[in-house]
C-alpha positions in Angstrom: 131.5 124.9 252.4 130.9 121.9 250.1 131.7 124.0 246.9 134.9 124.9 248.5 135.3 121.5 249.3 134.4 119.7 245.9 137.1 122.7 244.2 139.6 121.0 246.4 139.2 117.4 245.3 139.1 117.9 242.2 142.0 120.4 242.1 143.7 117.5 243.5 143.2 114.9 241.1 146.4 114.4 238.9 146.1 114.3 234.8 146.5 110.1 234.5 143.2 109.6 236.0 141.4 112.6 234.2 143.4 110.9 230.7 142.2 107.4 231.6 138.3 108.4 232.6 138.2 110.4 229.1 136.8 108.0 226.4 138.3 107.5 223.5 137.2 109.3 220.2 138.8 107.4 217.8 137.1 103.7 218.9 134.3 103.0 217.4 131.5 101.0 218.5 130.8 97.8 216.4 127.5 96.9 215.6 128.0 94.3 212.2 124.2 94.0 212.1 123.9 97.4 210.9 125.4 96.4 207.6 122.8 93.6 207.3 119.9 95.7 208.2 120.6 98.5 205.8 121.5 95.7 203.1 118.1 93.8 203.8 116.3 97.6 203.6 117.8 98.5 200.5 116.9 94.8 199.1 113.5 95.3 200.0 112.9 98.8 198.5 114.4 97.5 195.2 112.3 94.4 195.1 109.3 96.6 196.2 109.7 98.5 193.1 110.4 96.0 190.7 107.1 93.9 191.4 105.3 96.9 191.4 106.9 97.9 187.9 105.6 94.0 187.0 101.8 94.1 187.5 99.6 95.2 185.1 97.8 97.9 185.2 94.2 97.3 184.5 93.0 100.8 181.9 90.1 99.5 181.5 88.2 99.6 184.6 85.8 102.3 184.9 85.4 104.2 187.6 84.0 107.0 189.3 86.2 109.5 188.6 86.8 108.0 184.7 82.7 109.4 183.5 82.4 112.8 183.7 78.1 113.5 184.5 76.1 112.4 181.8 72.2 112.4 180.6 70.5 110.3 178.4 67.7 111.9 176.8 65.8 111.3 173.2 68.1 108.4 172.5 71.5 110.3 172.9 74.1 110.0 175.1 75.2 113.5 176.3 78.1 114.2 179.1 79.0 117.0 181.3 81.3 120.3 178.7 84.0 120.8 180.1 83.3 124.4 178.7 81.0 125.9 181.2 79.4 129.4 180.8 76.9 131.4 181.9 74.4 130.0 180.0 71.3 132.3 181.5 71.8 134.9 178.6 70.7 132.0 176.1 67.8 131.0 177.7 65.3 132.7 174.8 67.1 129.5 172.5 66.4 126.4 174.8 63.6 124.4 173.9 61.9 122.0 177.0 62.2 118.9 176.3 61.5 117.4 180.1 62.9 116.4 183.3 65.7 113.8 184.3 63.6 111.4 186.2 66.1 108.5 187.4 69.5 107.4 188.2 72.3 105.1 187.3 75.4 104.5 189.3 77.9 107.0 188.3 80.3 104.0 187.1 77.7 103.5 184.4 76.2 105.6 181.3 72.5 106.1 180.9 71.0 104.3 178.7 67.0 105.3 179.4 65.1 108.1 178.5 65.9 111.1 180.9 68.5 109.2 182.9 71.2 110.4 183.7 74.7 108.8 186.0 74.1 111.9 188.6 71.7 112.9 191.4 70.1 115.3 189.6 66.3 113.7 189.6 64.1 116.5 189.0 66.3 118.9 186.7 64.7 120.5 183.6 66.2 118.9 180.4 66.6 121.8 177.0 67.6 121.4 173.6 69.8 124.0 172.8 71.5 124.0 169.5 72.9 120.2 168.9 73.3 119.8 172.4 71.5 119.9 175.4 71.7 122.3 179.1 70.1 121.3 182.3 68.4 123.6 184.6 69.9 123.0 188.3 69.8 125.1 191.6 68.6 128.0 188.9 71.9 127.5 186.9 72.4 125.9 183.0 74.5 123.3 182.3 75.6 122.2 179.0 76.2 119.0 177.8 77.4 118.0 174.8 76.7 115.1 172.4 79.2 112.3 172.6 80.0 110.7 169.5 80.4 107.1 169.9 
């Protein structure tokens, strides 16, 4: 009965209070600090930018990720090729020469006898050619003279 009910009342209501209830799509709401607040964003982002743009960037600090893994064995510096192989096949052509027995921190190169700027204390140490490969986890690496 209340359905039948609410039907009637508003079956009854006449089109100037439906016209006058319905808001108006064409006002708009004012807010005049949005303006200022998406001004004072864009101001911000720009200035961001441009001080960041104005520092200078400092090339010359060394770190971590700048040295590749180097050793430092019979007075030369070697680092880490960048052109790795399977060097097992060539084992017949290394020559021992010892075993890496310290460590730097890997922001620094080795500059002792069997030192090298990665945790790999205990690794066997080959001449091979010019160069040198080191004997870790049952794997060669080579690494190659760097020319200073």
């Amino acid at each position: 009965m209340k359905n039948e009910r609410l039907m009637y009342s508003i079956g009854n209501v006449e089109d100037k209070f439906i016209i006058e209830a319905k808001p108006d799509a064409t006002k708009r709401v004012k807010r005049p600090w949005a303006m200022w607040v998406s001004a004072a964003a864009c101001l911000i982002l720009v200035l961001s930018f441009g001080i960041f743009m104005l520092i200078p960037q400092d090339e010359g600090t060394i770190t971590p990720a700048d040295l590749p893994p180097m050793v430092f064995v019979n007075d030369t510096l070697y680092r880490d090729s960048v052109n790795q192989t399977y060097y097992n096949s060539f084992s017949d052509d290394f020559v021992y020469i010892g075993e890496i027995t310290n460590k730097v921190d890997p922001t620094q190169k080795p500059s002792e006898e069997f030192q090298a700027n990665v945790d790999i204390i205990g690794a066997e140490v080959y001449q091979y050619n010019e160069n040198i490969v080191v004997l870790l986890n049952g794997r060669y690496f080579l690494y190659e003279r760097v020319s200073e």
